[in-house]
N, C-alpha and C positions, 0 to 999 in steps of 0.2 A: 504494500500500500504506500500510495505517494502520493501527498497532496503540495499543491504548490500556491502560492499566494496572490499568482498571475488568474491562474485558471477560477480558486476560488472568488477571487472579485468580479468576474467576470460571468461566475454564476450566480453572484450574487445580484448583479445587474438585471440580468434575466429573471430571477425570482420577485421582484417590485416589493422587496421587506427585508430591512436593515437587515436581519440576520439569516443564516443559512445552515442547515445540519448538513454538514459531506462526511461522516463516519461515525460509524458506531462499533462496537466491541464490547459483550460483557456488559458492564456497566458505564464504560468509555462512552460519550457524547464528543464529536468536533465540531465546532463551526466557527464558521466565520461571522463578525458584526463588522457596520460601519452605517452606525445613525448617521442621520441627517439632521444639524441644525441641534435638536436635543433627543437625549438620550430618556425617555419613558417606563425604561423595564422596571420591572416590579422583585423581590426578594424573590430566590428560586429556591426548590425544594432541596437542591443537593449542592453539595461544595463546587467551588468552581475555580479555575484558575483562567486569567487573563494572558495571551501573553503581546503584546501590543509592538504591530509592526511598522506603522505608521504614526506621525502624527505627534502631538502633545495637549496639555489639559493639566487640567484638575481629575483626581480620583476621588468620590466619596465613598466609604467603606466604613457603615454602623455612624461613629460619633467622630470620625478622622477622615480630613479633608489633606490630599499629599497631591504635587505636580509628580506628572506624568511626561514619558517621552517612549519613543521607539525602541524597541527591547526589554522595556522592563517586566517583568512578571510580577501580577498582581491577584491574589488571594481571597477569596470570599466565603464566609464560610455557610452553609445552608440557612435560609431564611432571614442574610441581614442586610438591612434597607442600601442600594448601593448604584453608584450611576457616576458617570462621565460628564462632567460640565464645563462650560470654557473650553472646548477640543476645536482643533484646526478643523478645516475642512480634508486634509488630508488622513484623518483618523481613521484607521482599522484594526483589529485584531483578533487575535484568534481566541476564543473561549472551549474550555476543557471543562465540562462536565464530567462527574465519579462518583462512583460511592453509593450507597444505599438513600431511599428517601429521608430526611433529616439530618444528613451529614454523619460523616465519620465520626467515631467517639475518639478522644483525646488518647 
């Protein structure tokens, strides 16, 4: 399996919704995001990890508000309030959904 970041932008284009699922495995989710303008999502049921290949911003995550850039990987963990604001227009990344519903236990 090989996803590329050419191809998924480019399905994502074709799909007309910020985000995109290209893989699954097990409990593994992949996809791709790239809001538009503002970031809307709501807490999700399972942990997630960001890994951001474009772009920059502000990250919220729970009660912490941190800048963002290309490359960083960013951590979420099941069910906490979290969104991208202030992001270039060049913003994309890749999101990693895992884990069981609720998140992994510590």
């Amino acid at each position: 399996m090989r996803l590329t970041l050419a191809n998924a932008l480019e399905s994502l284009e074709e799909h007309k919704r910020p985000f995109k699922e290209l893989f699954s495995h097990g409990s593994l989710n992949v996809e791709i995001y790239k809001p538009e303008g503002v970031d809307l999502q709501a807490p999700h049921s399972r942990d997630e990890i960001y890994v951001v290949t474009s772009g920059s911003g502000y990250f919220i995550n729970g009660e912490s508000k941190e800048s963002f850039g290309a490359g960083d990987v960013l951590f979420v963990p099941a069910g906490v309030v979290h969104r991208f604001e202030d992001f270039t227009d060049d913003f994309a990344t890749w999101v990693f959904f895992y884990g069981p519903e609720g998140g992994e236990q510590k």
